[in-house]
C-alpha positions in Angstrom: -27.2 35.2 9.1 -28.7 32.0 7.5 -26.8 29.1 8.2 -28.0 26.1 6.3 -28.1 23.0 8.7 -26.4 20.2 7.5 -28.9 17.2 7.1 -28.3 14.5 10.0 -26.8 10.8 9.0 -28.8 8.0 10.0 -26.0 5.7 11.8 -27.4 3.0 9.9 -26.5 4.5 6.5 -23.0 4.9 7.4 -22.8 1.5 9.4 -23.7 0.2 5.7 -21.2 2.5 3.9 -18.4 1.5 6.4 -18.9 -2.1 6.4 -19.4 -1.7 2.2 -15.6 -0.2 2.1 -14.1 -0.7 5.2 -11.4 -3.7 4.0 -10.5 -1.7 0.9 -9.5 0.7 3.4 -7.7 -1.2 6.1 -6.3 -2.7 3.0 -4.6 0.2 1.3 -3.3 1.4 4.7 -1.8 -2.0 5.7 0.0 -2.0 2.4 1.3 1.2 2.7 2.2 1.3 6.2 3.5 -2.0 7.0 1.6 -2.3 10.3 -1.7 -3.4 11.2 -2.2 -0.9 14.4 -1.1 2.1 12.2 -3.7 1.4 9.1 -6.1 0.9 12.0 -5.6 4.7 12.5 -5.7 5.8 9.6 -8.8 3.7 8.6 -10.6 5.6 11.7 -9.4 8.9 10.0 -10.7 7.8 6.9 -14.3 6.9 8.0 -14.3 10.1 10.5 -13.7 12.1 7.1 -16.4 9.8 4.9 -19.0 10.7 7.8 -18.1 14.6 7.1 -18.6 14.1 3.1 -21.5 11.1 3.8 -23.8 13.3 2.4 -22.3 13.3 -0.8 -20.5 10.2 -0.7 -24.0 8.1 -0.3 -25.2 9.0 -3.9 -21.8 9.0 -5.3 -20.7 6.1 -7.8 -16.9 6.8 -7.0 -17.1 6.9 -3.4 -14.8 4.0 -3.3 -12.1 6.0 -5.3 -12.9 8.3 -3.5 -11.7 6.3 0.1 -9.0 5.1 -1.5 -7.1 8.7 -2.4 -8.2 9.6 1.5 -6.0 6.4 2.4 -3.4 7.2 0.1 -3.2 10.5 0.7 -3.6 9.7 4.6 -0.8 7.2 5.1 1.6 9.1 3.0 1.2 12.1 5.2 1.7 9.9 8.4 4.9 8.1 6.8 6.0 11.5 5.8 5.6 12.6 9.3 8.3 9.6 10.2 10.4 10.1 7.2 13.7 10.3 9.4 12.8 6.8 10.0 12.8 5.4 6.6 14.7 8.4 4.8 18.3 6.5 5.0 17.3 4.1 2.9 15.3 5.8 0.8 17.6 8.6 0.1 20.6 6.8 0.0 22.8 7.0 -3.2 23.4 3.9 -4.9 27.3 3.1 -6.4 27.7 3.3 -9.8 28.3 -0.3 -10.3 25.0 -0.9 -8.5 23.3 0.5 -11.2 23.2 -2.8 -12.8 21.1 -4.8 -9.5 21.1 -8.8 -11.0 17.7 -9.8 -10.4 18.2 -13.5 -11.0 20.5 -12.9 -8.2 19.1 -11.9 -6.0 15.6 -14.0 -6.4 17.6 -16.9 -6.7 14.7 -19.4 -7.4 16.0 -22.8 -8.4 12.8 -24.7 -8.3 10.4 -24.4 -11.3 7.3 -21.7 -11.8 4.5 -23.6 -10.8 5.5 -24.0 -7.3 3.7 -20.8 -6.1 0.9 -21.7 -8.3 0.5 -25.0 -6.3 -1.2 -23.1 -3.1 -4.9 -21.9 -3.0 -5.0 -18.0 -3.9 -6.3 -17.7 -0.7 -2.7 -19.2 0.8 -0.8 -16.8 -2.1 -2.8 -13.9 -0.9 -1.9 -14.7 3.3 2.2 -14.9 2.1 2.1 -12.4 -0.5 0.6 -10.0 2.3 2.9 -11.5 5.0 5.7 -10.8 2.4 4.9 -7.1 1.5 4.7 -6.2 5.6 8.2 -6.9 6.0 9.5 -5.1 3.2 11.3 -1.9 4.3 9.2 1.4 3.5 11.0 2.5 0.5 10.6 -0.8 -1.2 7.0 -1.1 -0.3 5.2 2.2 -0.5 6.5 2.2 -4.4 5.0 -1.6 -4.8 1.5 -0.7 -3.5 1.1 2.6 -5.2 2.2 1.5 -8.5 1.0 -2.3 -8.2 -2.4 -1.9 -6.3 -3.2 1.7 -6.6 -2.4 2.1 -10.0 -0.1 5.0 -10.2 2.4 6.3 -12.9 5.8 6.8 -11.7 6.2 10.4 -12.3 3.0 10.6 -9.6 4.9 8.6 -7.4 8.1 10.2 -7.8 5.8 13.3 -6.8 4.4 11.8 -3.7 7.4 9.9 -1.8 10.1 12.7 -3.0 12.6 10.7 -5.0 14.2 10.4 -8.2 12.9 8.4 -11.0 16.0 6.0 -10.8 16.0 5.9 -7.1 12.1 4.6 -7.6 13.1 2.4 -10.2 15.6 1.1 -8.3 13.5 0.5 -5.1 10.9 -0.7 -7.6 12.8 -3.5 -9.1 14.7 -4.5 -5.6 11.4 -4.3 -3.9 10.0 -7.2 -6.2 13.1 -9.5 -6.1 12.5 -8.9 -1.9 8.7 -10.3 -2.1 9.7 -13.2 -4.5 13.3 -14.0 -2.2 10.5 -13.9 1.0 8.0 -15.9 -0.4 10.2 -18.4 -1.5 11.0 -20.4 1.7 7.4 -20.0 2.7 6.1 -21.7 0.0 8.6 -24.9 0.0 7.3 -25.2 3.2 4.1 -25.4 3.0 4.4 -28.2 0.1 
């Protein structure tokens, strides 16, 4: 039997590759999951799974699509593993009268726009992020795959397991959430 042996990777290579994709990685999973150690993980299992594929991956053009389904795809999997965690919330059925969730409400911003426009991205970037960690999973995961990953709601709907108005829902709450969180960071800090 002729076994074809698989070319070796030159550590260097992939020590480029990594460092080349590595905080779009750590990125996705941090949005995802909520929790630094935890995309840590998954960013391992990511790389561990590049360095099977390096072969192909090194001449590819969509490598970094590529890493980012891996994460996707990874981090669902682990919060599906802990759904029991985050499924009371997400599965929970709303009242009918909360069918009608009063964003102005519930953002409740009485100073003008250009507040948040004020700080350095960089400084919008650290509370946004700070923000979207403390959001509970069913508000989140929806946020960063249809915000940052770029996906349609009947794919997300798909891969969390909920209605369309239960995403909806936890779409629209999830942004009055980040906006209501920001907000006393960012009188502060003027």
């Amino acid at each position: 039997m002729n076994v074809a042996k698989k070319k070796p990777v030159h550590a260097d290579e992939f020590a480029s590759f990594m460092q080349a994709f590595q905080d779009m990685v750590f990125s996705t999973a941090t949005r995802l999951l909520g929790n630094d150690r935890q995309a840590e993980d998954i960013a391992q299992e990511v790389f561990v799974k590049a360095y099977e594929q390096f072969e192909t991956l090194k001449e590819s053009s969509s490598a970094g699509g590529w890493l980012k389904t891996v994460t996707t795809n990874l981090c669902l999997n682990h919060l599906t593993r802990y759904r029991k965690r985050w499924r009371l919330f997400s599965e929970m059925k709303s009242d009918d009268n909360d069918d009608e969730f009063d964003v102005e409400a519930a953002i409740d911003i009485s100073g003008d726009d250009s507040v948040f426009d004020m700080l350095s991205a960089a400084e919008q970037q650290q509370l946004f992020e700070q923000a979207l960690t403390r959001l509970p999973d069913h508000q989140r995961i929806p946020l960063v795959l249809y915000h940052f990953d770029g996906m349609a709601y009947e794919e997300i709907v798909t891969h969390i397991n909920v209605s369309m108005s239960k995403l909806k829902t936890d779409l629209m709450r999830g942004r009055a959430a980040l906006v209501k969180a920001m907000q006393p960071h960012v009188e502060r800090t003027l």
